[in-house]
C-alpha positions, 0 to 999 in steps of 0.5 A: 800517701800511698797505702797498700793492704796486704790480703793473706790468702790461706788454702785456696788462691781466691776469695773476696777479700778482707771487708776491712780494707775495702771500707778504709780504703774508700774512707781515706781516699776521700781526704785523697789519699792512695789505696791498693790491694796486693794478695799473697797467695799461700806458696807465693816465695817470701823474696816474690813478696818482697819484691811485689811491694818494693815495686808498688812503693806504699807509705804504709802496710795495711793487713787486717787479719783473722786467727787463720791469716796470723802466721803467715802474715807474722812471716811474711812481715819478717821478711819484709821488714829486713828489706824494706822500711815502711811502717806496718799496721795490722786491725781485724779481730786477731790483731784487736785482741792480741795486740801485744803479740802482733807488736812483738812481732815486729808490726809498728801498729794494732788498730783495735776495733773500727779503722776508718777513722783511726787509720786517717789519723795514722797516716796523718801523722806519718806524714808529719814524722809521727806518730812516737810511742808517747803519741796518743792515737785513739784505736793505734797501739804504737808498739813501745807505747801504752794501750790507747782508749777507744774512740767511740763507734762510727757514729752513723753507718749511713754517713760512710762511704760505700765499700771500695769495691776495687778491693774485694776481687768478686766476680761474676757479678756476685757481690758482697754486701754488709748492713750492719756492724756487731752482734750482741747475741752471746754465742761464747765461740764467736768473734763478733760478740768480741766487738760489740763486748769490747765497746761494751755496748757503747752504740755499736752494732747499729744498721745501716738504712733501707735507702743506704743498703739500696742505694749501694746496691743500686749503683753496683748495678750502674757501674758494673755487673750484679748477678747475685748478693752474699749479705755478710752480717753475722745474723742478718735476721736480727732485726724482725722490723728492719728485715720485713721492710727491707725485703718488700722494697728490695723485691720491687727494687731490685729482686735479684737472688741473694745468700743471709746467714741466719739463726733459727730462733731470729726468723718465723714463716712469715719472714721466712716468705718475705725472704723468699719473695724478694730473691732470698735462694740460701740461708746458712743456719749456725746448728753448732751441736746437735747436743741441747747440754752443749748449745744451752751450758757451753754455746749459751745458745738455748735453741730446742732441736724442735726449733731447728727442725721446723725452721728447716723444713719451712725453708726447705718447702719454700724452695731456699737452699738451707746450709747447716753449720756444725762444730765439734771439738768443744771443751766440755763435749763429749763423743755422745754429744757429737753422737747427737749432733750427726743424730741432728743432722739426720733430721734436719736434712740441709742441703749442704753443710758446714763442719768445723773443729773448733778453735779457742779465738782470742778474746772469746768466752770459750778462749778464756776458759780453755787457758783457766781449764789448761785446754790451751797450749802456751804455744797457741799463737805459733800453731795453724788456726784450721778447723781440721784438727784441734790444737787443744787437750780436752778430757773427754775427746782424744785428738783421735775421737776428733779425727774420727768424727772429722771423718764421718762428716766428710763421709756424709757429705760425701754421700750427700753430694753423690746422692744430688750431683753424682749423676754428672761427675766423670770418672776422673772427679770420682776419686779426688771428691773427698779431699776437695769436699772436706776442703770446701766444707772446712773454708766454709 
């Protein structure tokens, strides 16, 4: 059978796209079936879509799917089930904890957590005229049917193939990498602690080997180009022991410059050189709120801002890039916790940096507690999941308080860049630099 994965683009035409697919379509390939990638711009006409898939003549509609992507997605899958009968399955993190939605909207199938296995088992039984909606596949919620059980986590990260690197549309030899899967940290904004909760810690979140990591890494380099690594883990830096060892064997491997995603309180001085020696030239580091109140009572992320503080200037003086990420719009801030956080900021002195409106993502801490404080519209699933501008009706910050504060982030940023890059742009850029600066630091 023939599977072809739909990638929804959202504000920009490119990206690597979704890791999902990518590891499925490799998995299911081996037992010898067809995988492709089709990517949906964000102003591709609905008739343009309809007629891209005719002509590929899939078995079966793939989509893995974050809040950003919904409802566009919804959209599009409208359209093409007037014109064309093909089931449509829908994973990912929206689609696994807002299943019943996704079926009301005309997907046939939800997977709920890890796919490989249970998109085999799918397309198995549509081959033999399956699956009904009184047929139980674990992970594959029929729409008409009950909820399935969980399988268990794969077993073994080692044991599964590598991702299908057809599929993820990187250039230049930059390449996208992951380690591990889950994240037990208790951060109640994010949507990967969604997982390793929704497994209730049934062995999920395991890690992939030192020789499994390099290996892969190794045959990207034989087969194609490899310029640069983006490891993708949530937190890359989880494990002191596993890090430590991973960074000698790479810088005698391969030494090629590499991007982590990391939290301040996960890394020391001596990790931080480690890190640098093997290649390591950006870390991002997750700030959040420059308010102790907020990180501690709402985020559940007690960091003290000394912490922060030490860890950038380490990295700093070890010449990697430090990106820092920030939130704001939060139930239960307030404008001088944002005060805070812009106070933060000025001492910590990244390089570049990230900020993002918050929005409640279904099946978080905080989603549950804007609907229990009725922060939450109850048309939530119909409005845009951007973090330009908040969806919610706090108490203590207005729509316009938002606004605000989005705005003096752009500003700052702004004169960030002037202040490194000014020097080269032409008069022509000068003009259009703020909108493409909020853009860039609203995609992430």
């Amino acid at each position: 059978m023939k599977v072809l994965f739909l990638e929804f683009d959202t504000q920009r035409e490119w990206a690597v796209t979704s890791i999902g697919p990518s590891l499925i379509a490799s998995y299911i390939r081996e037992s010898g079936h067809e995988a492709e990638l089709l990517r949906i711009s964000p102003d591709q006409s609905l008739r343009s879509i309809v007629q891209s898939v005719k002509e590929k003549q899939p078995g079966l509609l793939a989509t893995s799917l974050t809040s950003r992507q919904w409802i566009r997605s919804r959209d599009v899958v409208r359209a093409l089930r007037e014109k064309l009968d093909v089931p449509v399955i829908a994973g990912g993190l929206h689609p696994t904890f807002c299943p019943e939605a996704v079926l009301e909207a005309g997907f046939d199938f939800v997977c709920l957590g890890e796919g490989e296995t249970a998109t085999l088992d799918l397309i198995e039984a549509l081959e033999t005229g399956g699956p009904s909606a009184d047929q139980t596949i674990p992970n594959i919620w029929v729409r008409g049917g009950e909820r399935p059980p969980l399988r268990p986590p794969v077993e073994s990260l080692d044991a599964m193939p590598f991702m299908a690197r057809d599929m993820l549309d990187e250039q230049n030899g930059v390449v996208h990498v992951v380690t591990q899967r889950g994240c037990p940290l208790p951060c109640t904004y994010c949507a990967a602690r969604n997982l390793f909760d929704l497994y209730k810690g049934a062995d999920y979140g395991k890690r992939r080997s030192h020789e499994n990591v390099l290996d892969e890494l190794h045959q990207i380099r034989a087969e194609s180009q490899l310029n640069y690594v983006i490891f993708l883990d949530d937190t890359f830096t989880l494990s002191p022991k596993w890090v430590m060892e991973f960074c000698r064997r790479y810088e005698r491997e391969l030494g090629i410059g590499f991007s982590i995603h990391a939290r301040v309180d996960t890394v020391d001085e001596e990790m931080l050189e480690a890190l640098a020696d093997a290649g390591c030239k950006h870390i991002v580091y997750g700030v959040e709120s420059g308010s102790f109140r907020v990180r501690r009572d709402i985020m559940k992320r007690p960091i003290p801002d000394e912490t922060f503080i030490e860890v950038f200037e380490q990295t700093r003086h070890l010449g990697i890039i430090v990106t820092a990420n920030y939130m704001l719009g939060l139930p239960g801030e307030t404008r001088e916790d944002i005060d805070q956080t812009l106070s933060l900021h000025q001492k910590l002195r990244p390089h570049d940096f990230g900020y993002f409106v918050f929005y409640p993502y279904p099946g978080t801490h905080l989603f549950q507690v804007c609907r229990d404080k009725g922060y939450l519209p109850e048309n939530y699933l119909d409005l845009p999941a951007i973090h330009k501008q908040s969806i919610l009706n706090l108490p203590d910050l207005s729509q316009e308080d938002i606004l605000w504060y989005y705005d003096e982030f752009t500003r700052l940023r702004e004169e960030n860049y002037l202040e490194q890059f000014g020097a080269a742009l032409d008069e022509n850029q000068k003009p259009h630099l703020r909108e493409s600066i909020a853009e860039s630091a609203e995609m992430g």
